[in-house]
C-alpha positions as CSV (number, residue, x, y, z in Angstrom):
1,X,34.2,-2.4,122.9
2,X,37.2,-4.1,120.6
3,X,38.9,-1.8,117.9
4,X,38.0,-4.0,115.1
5,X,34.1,-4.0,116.2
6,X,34.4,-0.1,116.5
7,X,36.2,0.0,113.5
8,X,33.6,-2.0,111.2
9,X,30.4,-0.1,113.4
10,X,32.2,3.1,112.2
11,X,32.5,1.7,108.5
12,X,28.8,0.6,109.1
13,X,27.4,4.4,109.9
14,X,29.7,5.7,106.9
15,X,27.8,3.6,104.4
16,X,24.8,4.2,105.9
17,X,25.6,7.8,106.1
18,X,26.5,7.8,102.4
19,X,22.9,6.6,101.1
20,X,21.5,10.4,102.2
21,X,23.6,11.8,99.5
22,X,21.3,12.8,96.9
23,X,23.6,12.5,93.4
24,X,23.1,9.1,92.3
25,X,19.6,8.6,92.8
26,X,18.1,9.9,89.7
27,X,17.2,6.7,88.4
28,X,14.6,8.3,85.8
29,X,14.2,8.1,82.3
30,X,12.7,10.7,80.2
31,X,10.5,9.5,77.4
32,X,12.0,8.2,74.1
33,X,11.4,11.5,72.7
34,X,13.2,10.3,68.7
35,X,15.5,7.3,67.8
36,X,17.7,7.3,65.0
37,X,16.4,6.4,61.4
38,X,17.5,2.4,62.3
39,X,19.1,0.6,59.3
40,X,17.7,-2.4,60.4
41,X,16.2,-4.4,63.5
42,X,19.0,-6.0,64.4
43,X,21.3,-2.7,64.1
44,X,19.0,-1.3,66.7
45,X,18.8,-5.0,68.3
46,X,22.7,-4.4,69.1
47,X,22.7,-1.1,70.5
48,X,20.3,-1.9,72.8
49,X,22.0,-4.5,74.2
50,X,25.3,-2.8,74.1
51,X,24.8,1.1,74.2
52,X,21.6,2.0,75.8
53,X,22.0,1.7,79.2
54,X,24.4,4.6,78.9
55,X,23.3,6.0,75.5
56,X,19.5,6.3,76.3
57,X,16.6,7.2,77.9
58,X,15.9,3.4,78.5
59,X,18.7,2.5,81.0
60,X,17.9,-0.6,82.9
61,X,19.3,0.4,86.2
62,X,21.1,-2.7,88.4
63,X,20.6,-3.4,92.1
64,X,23.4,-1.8,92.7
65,X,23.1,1.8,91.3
66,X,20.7,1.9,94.2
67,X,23.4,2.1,96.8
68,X,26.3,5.1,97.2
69,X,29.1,5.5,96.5
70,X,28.2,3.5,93.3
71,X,25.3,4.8,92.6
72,X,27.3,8.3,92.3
73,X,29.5,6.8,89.4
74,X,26.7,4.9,87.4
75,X,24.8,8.0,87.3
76,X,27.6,10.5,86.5
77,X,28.4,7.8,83.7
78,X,24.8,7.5,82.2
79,X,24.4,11.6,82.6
80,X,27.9,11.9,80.6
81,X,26.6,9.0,77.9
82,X,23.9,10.7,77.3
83,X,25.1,13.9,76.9
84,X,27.9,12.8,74.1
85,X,25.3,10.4,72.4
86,X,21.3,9.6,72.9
87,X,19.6,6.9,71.1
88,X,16.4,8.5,72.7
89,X,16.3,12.2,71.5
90,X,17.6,12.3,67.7
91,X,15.2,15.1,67.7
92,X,18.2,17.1,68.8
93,X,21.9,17.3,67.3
94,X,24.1,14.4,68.3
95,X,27.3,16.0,67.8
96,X,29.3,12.7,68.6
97,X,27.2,10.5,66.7
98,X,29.9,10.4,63.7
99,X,32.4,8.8,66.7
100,X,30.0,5.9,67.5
101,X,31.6,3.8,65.0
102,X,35.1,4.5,65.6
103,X,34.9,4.0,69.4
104,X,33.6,0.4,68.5
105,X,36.4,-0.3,66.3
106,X,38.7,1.4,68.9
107,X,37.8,-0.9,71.9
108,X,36.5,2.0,73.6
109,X,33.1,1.0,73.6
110,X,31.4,-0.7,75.5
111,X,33.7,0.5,78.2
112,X,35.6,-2.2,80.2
113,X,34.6,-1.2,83.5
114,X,31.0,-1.9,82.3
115,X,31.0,-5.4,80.5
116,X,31.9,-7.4,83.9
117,X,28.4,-6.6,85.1
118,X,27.0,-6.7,81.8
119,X,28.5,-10.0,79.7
120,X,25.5,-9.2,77.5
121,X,27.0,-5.8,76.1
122,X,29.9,-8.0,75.2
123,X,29.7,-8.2,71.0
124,X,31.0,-11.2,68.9
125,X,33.6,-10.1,65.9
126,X,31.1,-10.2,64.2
127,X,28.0,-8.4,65.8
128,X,30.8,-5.7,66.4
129,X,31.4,-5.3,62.6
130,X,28.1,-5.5,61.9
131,X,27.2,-2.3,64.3
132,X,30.7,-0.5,62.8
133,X,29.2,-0.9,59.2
134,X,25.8,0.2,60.3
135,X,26.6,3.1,62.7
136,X,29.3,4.4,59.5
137,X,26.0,4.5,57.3
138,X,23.4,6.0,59.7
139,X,25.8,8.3,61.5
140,X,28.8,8.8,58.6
141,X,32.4,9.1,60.1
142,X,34.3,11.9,62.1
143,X,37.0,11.5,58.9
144,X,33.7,12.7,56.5
């Protein structure tokens, strides 16, 4: 057998190997147990399409969050979302919630690793100043 075929039936098992490791493959989501006090339908319109599938119990989860090694860094990244800020469970503190707004503004949200695969998370000016003003008045500010 040639190096290169034992090299890519090596590579081959190593993938394949790699889908019995269990973190990543908690592709659940718990009930909508509260959502914030929306200021409108189309404040909670924007979030959806740009926060929730971090930010929620209602992540859509892609093809490929099925497969490892991604699968391990699409879930460690909806587990962290969640933790810092739920759209789903307003029935307990969100502590970062006051940041929401300033992250927008910032460029830090939506995250640029995750707008490739998701051009729909991608906000006009517009739609982006329009979920700034509106996460300020549900939420307030950090500076508050």
């Amino acid at each position: 057998m040639k190096t290169a075929a034992k090299v890519a039936l090596a590579i081959v098992g190593l993938v394949v190997g790699l889908q019995l490791v269990p973190y990543g493959r908690n592709h659940s989501n718990p009930p909508v147990r509260q959502e914030p006090q929306w200021d409108s339908p189309e404040t909670r319109k924007l979030a959806e399409r740009a926060c929730f599938d971090c930010h929620s119990n209602e992540v859509k989860w892609p093809w490929y969050s099925h497969v490892a090694p991604v699968s391990w860094l699409v879930q460690h990244d909806v587990d962290e979302g969640r933790e810092y800020l739920n759209f789903s469970e307003f029935d307990r503190p969100q502590k970062e919630a006051k940041k929401a707004a300033e992250e927008l503004e910032e460029g830090e949200m939506p995250p640029g690793i995750y707008t490739p695969m998701h051009p729909e998370a991608v906000l006009t000016p517009e739609e982006k100043a329009q979920l700034i003003r509106s996460f300020e008045a549900m939420f307030g500010t950090e500076a508050e």
